[in-house]
C-alpha positions in Angstrom: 8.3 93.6 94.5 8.6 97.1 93.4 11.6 99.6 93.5 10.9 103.0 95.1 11.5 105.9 92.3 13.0 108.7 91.4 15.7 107.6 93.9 18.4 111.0 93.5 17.6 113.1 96.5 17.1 116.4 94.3 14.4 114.0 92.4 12.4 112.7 94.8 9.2 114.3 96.6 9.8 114.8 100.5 6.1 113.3 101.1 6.9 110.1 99.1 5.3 107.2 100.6 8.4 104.7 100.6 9.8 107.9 103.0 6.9 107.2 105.1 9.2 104.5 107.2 11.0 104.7 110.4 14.1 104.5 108.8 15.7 105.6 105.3 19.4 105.0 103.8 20.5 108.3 102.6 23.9 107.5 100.8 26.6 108.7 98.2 26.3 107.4 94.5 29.0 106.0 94.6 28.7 104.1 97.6 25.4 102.1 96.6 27.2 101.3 93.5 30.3 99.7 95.1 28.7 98.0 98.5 26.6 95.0 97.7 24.6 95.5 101.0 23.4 99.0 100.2 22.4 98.1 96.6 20.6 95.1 97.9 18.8 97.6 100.2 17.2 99.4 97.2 16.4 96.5 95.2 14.7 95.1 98.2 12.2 98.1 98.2 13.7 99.8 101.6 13.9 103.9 101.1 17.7 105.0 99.7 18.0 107.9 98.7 21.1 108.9 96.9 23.4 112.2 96.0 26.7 113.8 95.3 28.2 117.1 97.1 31.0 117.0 94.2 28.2 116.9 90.7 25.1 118.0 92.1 24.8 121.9 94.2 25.6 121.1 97.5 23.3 124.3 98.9 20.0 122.6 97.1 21.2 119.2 98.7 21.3 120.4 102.4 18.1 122.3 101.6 16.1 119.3 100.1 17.7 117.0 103.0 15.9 119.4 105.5 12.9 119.2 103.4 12.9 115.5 103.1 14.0 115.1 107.2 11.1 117.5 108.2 8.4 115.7 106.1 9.2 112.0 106.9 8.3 109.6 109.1 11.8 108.2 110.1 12.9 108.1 113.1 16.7 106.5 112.2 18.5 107.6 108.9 21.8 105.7 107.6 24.6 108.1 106.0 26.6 106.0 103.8 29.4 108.1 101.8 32.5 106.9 100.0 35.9 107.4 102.4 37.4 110.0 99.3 36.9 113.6 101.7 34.7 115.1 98.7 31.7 113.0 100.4 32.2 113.7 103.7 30.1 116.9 102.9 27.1 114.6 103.3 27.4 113.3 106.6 27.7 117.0 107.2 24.5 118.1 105.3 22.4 115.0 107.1 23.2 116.1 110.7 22.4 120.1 109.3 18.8 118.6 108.3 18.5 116.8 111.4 19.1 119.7 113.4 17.0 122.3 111.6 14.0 119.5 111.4 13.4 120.1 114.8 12.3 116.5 115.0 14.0 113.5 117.7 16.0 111.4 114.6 19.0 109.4 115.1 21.2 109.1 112.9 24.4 106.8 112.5 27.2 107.2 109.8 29.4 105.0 107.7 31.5 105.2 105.0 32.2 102.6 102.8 36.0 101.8 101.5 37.5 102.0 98.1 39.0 99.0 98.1 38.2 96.3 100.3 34.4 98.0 99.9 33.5 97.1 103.6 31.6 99.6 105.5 32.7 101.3 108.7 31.9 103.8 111.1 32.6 107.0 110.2 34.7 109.3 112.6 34.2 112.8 112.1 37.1 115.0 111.0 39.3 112.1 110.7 40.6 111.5 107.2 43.4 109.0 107.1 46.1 107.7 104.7 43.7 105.2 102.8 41.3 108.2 102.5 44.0 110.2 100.9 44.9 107.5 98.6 41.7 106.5 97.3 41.3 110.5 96.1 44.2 111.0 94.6 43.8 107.8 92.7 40.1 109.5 92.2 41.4 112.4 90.4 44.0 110.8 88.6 46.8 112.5 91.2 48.6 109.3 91.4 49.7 109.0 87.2 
């Protein structure tokens, strides 16, 4: 079995075969580290792609997400972010891409949670108490 590579969505070329799928994973860092199914997803050779809107330009990200949404095959992508608000900017940039693609994808969105790390639908514009929580603990607001 082999892995797909470069794997950062700045990194990797929009024509890349392992993109030549019907559907890709495009997720948060942090959220591939923390949720066992996602990470199991890469290691099994399926096409993740991963970023961060906080560490990486956001303006490149959206642009490279377009890039990457106009030249692949998929037909279905997977948004998986973090619930901290910083990543909701992701789920955001994928549906931007979508749009200006031009192309029939569907998408679906999840985020994944801090602590109990299970993986939920994501409802746009809604950031609750746990959300909160997890980023002030984030950013150290909670010392």
């Amino acid at each position: 079995m082999s892995f797909q590579w470069p794997v950062k969505i700045l990194l990797v070329h929009p024509q890349a075969s392992f993109l030549m799928r019907n559907e890709i994973t495009i997720a948060a860092d942090c959220a591939v580290l923390l949720n066992e199914n996602l990470g199991g997803r890469f290691r099994n050779g399926d096409p993740v792609i991963i970023g961060c809107p906080l560490l990486e330009d956001p303006y490149r990200l959206v642009s490279k997400i377009a890039l990457v949404m106009k030249e692949t095959a998929a037909k279905e992508v997977e948004v998986y972010t973090m619930e901290v608000p910083c990543c909701h900017a992701i789920h955001l940039m994928v549906s931007k891409a979508i749009k200006e693609s031009g192309k029939p994808i569907n998408s679906k969105h999840y985020i994944v949670r801090v602590v109990s790390q299970k993986t939920e639908p994501y409802r746009p514009g809604v950031i609750d108490e746990p959300m909160m929580m997890a980023e002030r603990e984030a950013h150290g607001h909670n010392r």
